[in-house]
N, C-alpha and C positions, 0 to 999 in steps of 0.2 A: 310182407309189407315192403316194398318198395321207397327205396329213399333218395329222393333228391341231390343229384351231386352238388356240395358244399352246405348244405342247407345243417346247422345244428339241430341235433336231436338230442332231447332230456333225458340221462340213466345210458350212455355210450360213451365208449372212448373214440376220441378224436385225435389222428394229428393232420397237424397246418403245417405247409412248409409256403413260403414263397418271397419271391423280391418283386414287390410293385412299385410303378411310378409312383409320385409324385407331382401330379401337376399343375401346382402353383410356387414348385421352387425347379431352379433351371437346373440340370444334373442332379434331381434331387430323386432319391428311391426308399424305402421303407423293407428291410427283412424283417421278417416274421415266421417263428417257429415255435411249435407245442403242442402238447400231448395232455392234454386233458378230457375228464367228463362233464357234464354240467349238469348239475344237480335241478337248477329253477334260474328263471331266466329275470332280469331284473325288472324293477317299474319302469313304465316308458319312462324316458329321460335320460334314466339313471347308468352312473358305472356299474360293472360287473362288479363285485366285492368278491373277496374271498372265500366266503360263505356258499357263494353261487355254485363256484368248480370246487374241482381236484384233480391236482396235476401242478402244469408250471407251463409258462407261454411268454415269450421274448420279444420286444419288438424294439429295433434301433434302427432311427433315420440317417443318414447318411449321404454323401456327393459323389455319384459313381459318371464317370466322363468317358468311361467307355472298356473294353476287353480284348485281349488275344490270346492267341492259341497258337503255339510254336511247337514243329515237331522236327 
């Protein structure tokens, strides 16, 4: 079977890494990291519960205005 890159699949372990924009805040970005499985996926609408996974998954927004790299 063939899987879709990024697409969650039920009964695998999964990890997420990444830093996305945000945008509708100015210098505004979101990291997100975690290693979970997902057991059953929730009702439309609804949050993820605890119930759903297994693992752990982090997500903090943040004001990033830019990088360097000095060598």
């Amino acid at each position: 079977m063939k899987m879709e890159k990024g697409r969650l699949v039920l009964n695998k372990w999964h990890f997420k890494f990444g830093i996305v924009p945000i945008y509708w805040r100015k210098n505004g970005v979101m990291f997100h990291f975690g290693i979970f499985k997902l057991f059953s996926f929730p009702p439309e609408g609804e949050i993820t519960t605890k119930e759903n996974y297994k693992g752990f998954w982090i997500r903090k927004e943040f004001d990033f205005r830019g990088w360097e790299i000095s060598i």
